[in-house]
C-alpha positions in Angstrom: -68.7 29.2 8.9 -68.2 27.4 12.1 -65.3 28.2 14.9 -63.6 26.0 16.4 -61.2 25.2 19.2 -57.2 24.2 18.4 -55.8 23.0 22.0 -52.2 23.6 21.1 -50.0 21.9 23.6 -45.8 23.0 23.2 -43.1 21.8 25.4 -43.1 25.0 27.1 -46.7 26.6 26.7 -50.2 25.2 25.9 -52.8 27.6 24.6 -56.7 27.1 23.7 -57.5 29.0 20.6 -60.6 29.6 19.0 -61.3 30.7 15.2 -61.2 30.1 11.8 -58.2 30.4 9.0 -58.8 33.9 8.5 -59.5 35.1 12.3 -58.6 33.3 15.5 -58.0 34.5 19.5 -56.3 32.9 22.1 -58.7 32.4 25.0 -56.2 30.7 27.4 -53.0 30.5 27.8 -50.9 28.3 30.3 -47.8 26.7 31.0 -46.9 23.2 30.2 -45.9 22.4 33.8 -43.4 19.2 33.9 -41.1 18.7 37.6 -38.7 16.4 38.7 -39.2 13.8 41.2 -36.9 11.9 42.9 -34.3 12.5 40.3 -37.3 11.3 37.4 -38.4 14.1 34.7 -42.7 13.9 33.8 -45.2 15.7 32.2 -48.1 17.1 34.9 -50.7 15.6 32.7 -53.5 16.3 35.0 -52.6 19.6 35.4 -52.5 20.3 31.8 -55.9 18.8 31.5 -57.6 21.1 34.2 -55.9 24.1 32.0 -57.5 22.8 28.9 -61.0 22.8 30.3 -60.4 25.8 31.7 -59.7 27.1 28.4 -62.6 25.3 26.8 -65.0 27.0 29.6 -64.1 30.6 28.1 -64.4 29.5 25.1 -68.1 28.3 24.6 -68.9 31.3 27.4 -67.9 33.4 24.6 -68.9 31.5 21.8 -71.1 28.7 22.3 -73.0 27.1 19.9 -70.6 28.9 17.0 -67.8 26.3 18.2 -68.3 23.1 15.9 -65.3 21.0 17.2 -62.0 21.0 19.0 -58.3 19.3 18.1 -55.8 19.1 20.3 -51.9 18.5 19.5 -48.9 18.3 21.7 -45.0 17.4 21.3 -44.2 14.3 20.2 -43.0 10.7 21.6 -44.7 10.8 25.1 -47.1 9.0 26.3 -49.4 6.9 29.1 -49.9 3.4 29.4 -53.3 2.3 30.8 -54.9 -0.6 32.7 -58.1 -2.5 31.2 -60.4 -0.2 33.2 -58.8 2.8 31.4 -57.0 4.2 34.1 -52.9 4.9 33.7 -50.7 2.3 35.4 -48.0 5.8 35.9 -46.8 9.3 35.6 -46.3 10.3 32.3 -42.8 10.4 31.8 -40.9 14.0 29.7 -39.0 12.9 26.7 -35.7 14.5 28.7 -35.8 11.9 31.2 -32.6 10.2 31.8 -33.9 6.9 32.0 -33.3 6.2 28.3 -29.9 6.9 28.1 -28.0 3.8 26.8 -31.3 2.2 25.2 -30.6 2.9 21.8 -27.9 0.5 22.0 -29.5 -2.2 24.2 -32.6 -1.9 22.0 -31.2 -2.2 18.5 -28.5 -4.6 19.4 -31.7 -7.3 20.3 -33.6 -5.9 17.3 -30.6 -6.7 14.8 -28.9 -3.4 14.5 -29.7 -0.1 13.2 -30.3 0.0 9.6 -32.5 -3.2 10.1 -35.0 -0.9 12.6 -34.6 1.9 10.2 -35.6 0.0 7.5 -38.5 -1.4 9.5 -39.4 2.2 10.6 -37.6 5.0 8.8 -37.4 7.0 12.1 -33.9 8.6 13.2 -32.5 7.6 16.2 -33.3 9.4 19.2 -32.7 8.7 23.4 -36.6 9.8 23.7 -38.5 7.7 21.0 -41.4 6.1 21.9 -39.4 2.8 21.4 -36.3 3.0 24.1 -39.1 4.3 26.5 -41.1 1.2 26.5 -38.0 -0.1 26.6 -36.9 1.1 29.4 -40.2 0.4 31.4 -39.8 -2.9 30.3 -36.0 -2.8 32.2 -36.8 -0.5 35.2 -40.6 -1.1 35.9 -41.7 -4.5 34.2 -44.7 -4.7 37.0 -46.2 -1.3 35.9 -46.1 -2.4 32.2 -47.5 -5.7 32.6 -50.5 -4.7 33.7 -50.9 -2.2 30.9 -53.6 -2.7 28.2 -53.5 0.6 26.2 -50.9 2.8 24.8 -52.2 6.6 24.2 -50.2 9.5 22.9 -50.8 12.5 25.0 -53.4 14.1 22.8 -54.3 10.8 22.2 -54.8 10.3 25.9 -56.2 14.2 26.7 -58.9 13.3 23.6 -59.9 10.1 25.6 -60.2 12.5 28.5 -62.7 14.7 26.5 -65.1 11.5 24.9 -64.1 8.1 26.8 -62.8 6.8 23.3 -59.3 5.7 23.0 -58.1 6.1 19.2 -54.0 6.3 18.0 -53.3 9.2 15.8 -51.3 8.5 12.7 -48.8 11.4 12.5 -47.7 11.0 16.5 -47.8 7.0 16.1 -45.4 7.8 13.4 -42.9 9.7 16.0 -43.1 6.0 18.1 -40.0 4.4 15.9 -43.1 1.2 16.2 -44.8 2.3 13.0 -44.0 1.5 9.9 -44.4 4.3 7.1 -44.8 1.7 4.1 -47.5 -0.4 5.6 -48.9 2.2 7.6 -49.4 0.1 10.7 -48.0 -0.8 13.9 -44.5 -2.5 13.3 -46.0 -5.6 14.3 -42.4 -7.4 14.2 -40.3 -5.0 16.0 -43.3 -5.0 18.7 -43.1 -8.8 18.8 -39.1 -8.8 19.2 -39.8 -6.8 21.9 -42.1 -8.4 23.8 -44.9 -5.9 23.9 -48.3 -6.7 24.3 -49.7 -6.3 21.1 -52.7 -5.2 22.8 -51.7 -2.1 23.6 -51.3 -0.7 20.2 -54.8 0.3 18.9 -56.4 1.4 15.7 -54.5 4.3 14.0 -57.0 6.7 12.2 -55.7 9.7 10.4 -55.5 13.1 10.9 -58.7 14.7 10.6 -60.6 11.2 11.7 -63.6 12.3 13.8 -63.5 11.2 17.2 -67.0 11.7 18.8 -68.5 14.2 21.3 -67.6 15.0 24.4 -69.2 12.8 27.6 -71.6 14.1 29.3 -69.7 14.7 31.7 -67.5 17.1 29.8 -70.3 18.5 28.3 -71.9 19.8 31.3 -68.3 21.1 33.1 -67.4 23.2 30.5 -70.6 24.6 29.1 -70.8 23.0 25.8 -73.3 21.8 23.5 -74.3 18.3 22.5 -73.1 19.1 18.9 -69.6 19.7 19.2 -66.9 17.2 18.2 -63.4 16.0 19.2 -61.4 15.5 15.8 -57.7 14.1 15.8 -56.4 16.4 13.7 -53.2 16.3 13.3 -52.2 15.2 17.1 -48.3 15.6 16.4 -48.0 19.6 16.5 -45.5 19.5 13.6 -47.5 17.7 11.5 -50.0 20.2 12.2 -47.6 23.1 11.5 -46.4 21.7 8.4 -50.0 21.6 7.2 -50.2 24.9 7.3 -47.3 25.6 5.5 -49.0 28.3 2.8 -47.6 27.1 -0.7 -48.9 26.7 -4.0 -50.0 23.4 -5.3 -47.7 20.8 -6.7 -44.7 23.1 -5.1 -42.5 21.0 -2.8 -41.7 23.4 0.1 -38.6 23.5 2.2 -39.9 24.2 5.9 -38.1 24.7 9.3 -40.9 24.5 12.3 -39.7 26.5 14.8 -39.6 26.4 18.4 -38.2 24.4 21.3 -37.2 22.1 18.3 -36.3 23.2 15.2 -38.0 20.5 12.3 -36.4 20.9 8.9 -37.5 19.0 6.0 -39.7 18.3 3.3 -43.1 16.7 2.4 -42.9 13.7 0.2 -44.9 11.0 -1.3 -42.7 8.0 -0.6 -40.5 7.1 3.1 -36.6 7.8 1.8 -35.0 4.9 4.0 -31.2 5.1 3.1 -28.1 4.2 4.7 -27.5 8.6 3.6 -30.4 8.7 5.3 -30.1 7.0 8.3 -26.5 8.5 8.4 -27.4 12.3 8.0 -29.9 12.0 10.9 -33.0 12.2 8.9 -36.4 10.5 9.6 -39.8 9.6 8.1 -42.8 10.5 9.8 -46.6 10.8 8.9 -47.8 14.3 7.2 -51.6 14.8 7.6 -51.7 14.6 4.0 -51.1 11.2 4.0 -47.7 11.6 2.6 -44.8 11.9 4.7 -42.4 14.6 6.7 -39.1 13.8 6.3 -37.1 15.7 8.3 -34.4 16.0 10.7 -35.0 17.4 14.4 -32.4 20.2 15.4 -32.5 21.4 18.6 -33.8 24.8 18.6 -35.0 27.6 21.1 -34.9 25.0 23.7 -31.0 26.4 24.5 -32.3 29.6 24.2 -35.2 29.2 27.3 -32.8 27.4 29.2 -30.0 29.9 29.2 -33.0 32.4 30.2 -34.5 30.3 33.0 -30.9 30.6 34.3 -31.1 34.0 34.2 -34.2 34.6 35.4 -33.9 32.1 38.4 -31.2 34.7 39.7 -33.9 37.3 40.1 -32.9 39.3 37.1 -35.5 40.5 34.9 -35.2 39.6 31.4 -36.6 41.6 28.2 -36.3 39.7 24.8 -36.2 43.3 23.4 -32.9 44.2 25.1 -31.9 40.4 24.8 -32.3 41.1 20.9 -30.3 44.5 21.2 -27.7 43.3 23.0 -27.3 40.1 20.3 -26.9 42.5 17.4 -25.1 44.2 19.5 -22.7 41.5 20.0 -22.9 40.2 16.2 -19.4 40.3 16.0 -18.0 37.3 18.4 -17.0 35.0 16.8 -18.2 31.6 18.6 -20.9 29.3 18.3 -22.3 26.0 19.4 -23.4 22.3 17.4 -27.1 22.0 18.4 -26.6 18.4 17.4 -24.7 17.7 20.2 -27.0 15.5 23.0 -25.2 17.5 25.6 -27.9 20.1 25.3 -30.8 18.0 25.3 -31.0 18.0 29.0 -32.8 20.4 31.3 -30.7 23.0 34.1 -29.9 21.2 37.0 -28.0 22.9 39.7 -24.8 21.5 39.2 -25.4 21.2 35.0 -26.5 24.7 33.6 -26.7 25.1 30.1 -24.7 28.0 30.0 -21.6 25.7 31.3 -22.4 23.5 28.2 -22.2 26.2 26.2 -18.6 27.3 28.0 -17.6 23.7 28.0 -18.5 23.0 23.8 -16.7 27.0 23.2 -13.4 25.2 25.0 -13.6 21.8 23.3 -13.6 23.7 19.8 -10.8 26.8 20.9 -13.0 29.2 20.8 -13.8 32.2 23.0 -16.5 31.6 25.4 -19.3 33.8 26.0 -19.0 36.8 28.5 -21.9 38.8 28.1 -25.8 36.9 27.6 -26.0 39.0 24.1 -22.9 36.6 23.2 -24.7 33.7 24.6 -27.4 34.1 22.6 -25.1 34.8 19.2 -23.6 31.5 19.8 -26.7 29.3 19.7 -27.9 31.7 16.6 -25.4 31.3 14.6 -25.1 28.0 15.4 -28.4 26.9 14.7 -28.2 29.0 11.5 -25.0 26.8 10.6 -26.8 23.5 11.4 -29.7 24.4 9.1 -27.5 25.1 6.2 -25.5 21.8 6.6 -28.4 20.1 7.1 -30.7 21.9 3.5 -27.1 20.8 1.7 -27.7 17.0 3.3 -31.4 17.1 2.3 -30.5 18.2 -1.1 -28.2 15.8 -1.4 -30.5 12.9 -0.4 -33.5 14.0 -2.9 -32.1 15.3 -5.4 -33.8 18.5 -4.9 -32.5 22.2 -5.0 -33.8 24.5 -2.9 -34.1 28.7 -3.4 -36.6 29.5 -0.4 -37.4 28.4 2.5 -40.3 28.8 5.0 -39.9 28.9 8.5 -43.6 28.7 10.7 -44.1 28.9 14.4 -43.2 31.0 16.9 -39.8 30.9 16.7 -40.4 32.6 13.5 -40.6 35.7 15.0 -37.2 36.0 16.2 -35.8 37.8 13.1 -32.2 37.8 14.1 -31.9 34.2 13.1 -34.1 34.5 10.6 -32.0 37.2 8.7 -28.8 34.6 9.9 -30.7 31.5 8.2 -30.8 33.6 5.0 -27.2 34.2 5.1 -26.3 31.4 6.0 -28.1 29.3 3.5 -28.1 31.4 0.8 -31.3 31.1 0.4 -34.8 33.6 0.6 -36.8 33.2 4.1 -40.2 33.4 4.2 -41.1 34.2 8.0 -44.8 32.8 9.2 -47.3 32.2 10.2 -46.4 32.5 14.0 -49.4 30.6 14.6 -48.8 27.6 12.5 -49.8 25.0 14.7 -52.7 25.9 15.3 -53.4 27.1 12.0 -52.8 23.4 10.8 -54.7 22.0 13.7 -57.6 24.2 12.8 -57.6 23.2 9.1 -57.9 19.2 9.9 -61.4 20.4 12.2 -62.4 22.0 8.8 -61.7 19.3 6.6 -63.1 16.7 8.9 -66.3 18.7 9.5 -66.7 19.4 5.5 -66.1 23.2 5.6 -63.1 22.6 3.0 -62.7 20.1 0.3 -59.2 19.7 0.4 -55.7 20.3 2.8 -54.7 22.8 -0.2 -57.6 24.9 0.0 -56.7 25.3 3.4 -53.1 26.0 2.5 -54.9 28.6 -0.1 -56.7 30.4 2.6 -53.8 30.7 5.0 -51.6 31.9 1.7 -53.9 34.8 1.3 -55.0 36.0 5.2 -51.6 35.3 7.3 -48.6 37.3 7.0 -45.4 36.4 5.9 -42.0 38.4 6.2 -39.5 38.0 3.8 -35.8 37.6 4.2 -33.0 37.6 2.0 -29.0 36.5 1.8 
């Protein structure tokens, strides 16, 4: 059985793993780097290139010729626009820039309200969609996008990088709020409305679509042979997570991926695109079955990091084991935060700390604010515990279904304190894991593009019987 390489690009970390289903190492591991400029947020998308082929280097001077391909996945939403010659007209904006605030409203008051884009899309409405930042180029920098010719996600991008061909992932067009999950295209009439070039939107393949080898180029930098392939496996890393998710056949399971975000839902067959739905905050988006995630985002750990680059940025050291010791520790205060609220989306700035959001949310709703970071952190647990169960009682609610277990994957899985809250919270039996998810998923798509499995459930089978899983109850 071949190896092969998952590029696994978070909003925080990116990491270049090698393996298989059953065993896999993490050759290289970086961080996602992103700065502000001028008061503008982006992505240092050359950076994180050098980092992967860095990554790729040790991996085929370990491996070589055992590596058969490599998929990459990343965030959702962001992206580069670039020229006729291939080269990007600007920066690649972060999904937390400011820019967008407002667009919603300027954007679906010209497209003819709200439940006439969801209906076009089935995507919930978010400040960073793919959508209100066109938009907003189109506002603020109409020079820079009319000489654009291509859209590219960022793995869509990074894979043109790798092979010099440009291709449109289904599950992170999906994030866009431009596709449309019955006809499986490019919302051609929303992009018209808008004024887009249609040109710019490209083919959409799916998830686990080979791509071709690497350029020569490539090749030659990073020590790899002529053989290997770039595959878009499932580009949108949730979409790669939630493949992984290790149940049974025919079983429909109830999933939070966990991390920066947390991305509770469901797979389905069919798009659910209902004023309920549109209401309770939930969206449609492409699974690398074929099917679709419906889900709602939540922000998750994000809080978390932020309240701990705080901390950290005063020169104290911080130990997540103590951090955990001093939550339980502090298990008894009694206040908590609404993730939902878009107050929390935004990064630390000097004068705008997350840990005043925090204070500032505590005195809106009368209760005590935090004095101690162990009581920081039990308010955005128990917080996002309580957002989960609201939202499992919403999603049951919409579909009908009733849920006893749920999964939670990634690597926020492994912060059992919430984990143990989510059960008690939501009544219901937590299965913790795989940590490694993402790459897990990613990793599956190579081996169903390249033949080595039949199916996405013999995957799932595999993962079901080689990664651990803890188990959690009410």
């Amino acid at each position: 059985m071949k190896k092969h390489i998952a590029v696994d690009l978070g909003a925080s970390n990116g990491r270049v793993i090698v393996g298989d289903l059953t065993n896999f190492e993490v050759v290289h591991r970086f961080v996602t780097h992103n700065d502000q400029i001028l008061g503008e947020f982006y992505w240092n998308l050359l950076g994180l290139f050098s980092e992967i082929k860095t990554g790729l280097k040790k991996a085929f001077a370990q491996y070589g010729s055992q590596i058969g391909s490599v998929g990459i996945d990343t965030w959702g939403v962001d992206y580069v626009l670039l020229d006729e010659t291939g080269a990007p007209v600007s920066l690649c904006y972060h999904y937390r820039d400011s820019r967008t605030d407002g667009m919603i409203e300027e954007v679906t008051e010209k497209l003819g309200g709200k439940m006439r884009v969801f209906e076009k899309t089935g995507i919930a409405f978010q400040p960073f969609n793919t959508l209100y930042q066109l938009a907003a180029m189109q506002k603020m920098r109409p020079d820079a996008l009319s000489v654009a010719r291509h859209y590219l996600s960022v793995p869509d991008l990074l894979a043109y990088w790798l092979t010099g061909i440009m291709k449109n992932e289904r599950t992170h067009a999906s994030t866009t709020q431009l596709y449309d999950p019955k006809s499986k295209d490019w919302a051609w009439d929303l992009i018209d409305e808008m004024g887009f070039y249609k040109s710019l939107f490209g083919e959409i393949v799916d998830s686990g679509t080979i791509i071709g080898p690497f350029t020569p180029t490539v090749s030659h930098e990073v020590g790899a042979p002529s053989s290997v392939l770039v595959i878009a496996s499932a580009a949108h890393d949730t979409a790669s997570a939630v493949a992984a998710v290790p149940v049974a056949k025919g079983e429909v399971p109830l999933y939070i991926s966990s991390g920066t975000w947390s991305l509770l839902g469901v797979e389905i067959e069919k798009p659910i695109i209902t004023s309920l739905a549109l209401e309770s905050g939930f969206t449609n988006e492409a699974a690398a079955s074929g099917n679709v995630r419906f889900l709602k985002n939540i922000m998750g750990m994000w809080i978390q990091q932020e309240c701990v680059r705080h901390w950290e940025s005063l020169g104290e050291e911080i130990s997540w084991k103590e951090l955990d010791e001093q939550t339980l520790a502090c298990s008894s205060y009694e206040g908590y935060i609404d993730p939902a609220d878009q107050r929390f989306l935004k990064p630390n700035s000097y004068d705008n700390l997350m840990i005043d959001r925090i204070n500032a949310w505590c005195d809106e709703q009368h209760l005590v604010r935090p004095s101690s970071k162990g009581e920081y952190m039990v308010a955005i647990y128990r917080g996002l515990a309580k957002a989960y169960a609201l939202s499992i009682k919403q999603l049951e609610s919409i579909t009908g279904e009733h849920f006893t277990s749920l999964y939670i994957i990634g690597g926020g899985c492994k912060n059992e304190i919430l984990d143990q809250w989510t059960a008690t919270e939501t009544g219901l039996t937590v299965y913790a894991g795989p940590v490694e998810a993402t790459a897990l998923g990613n990793t599956l798509l190579q081996m169903y593009a390249t033949g080595e499995i039949a199916s996405l459930q013999e995957g799932r089978d595999m993962i079901k019987g080689e990664q651990k899983v803890k188990v959690f109850h009410p």
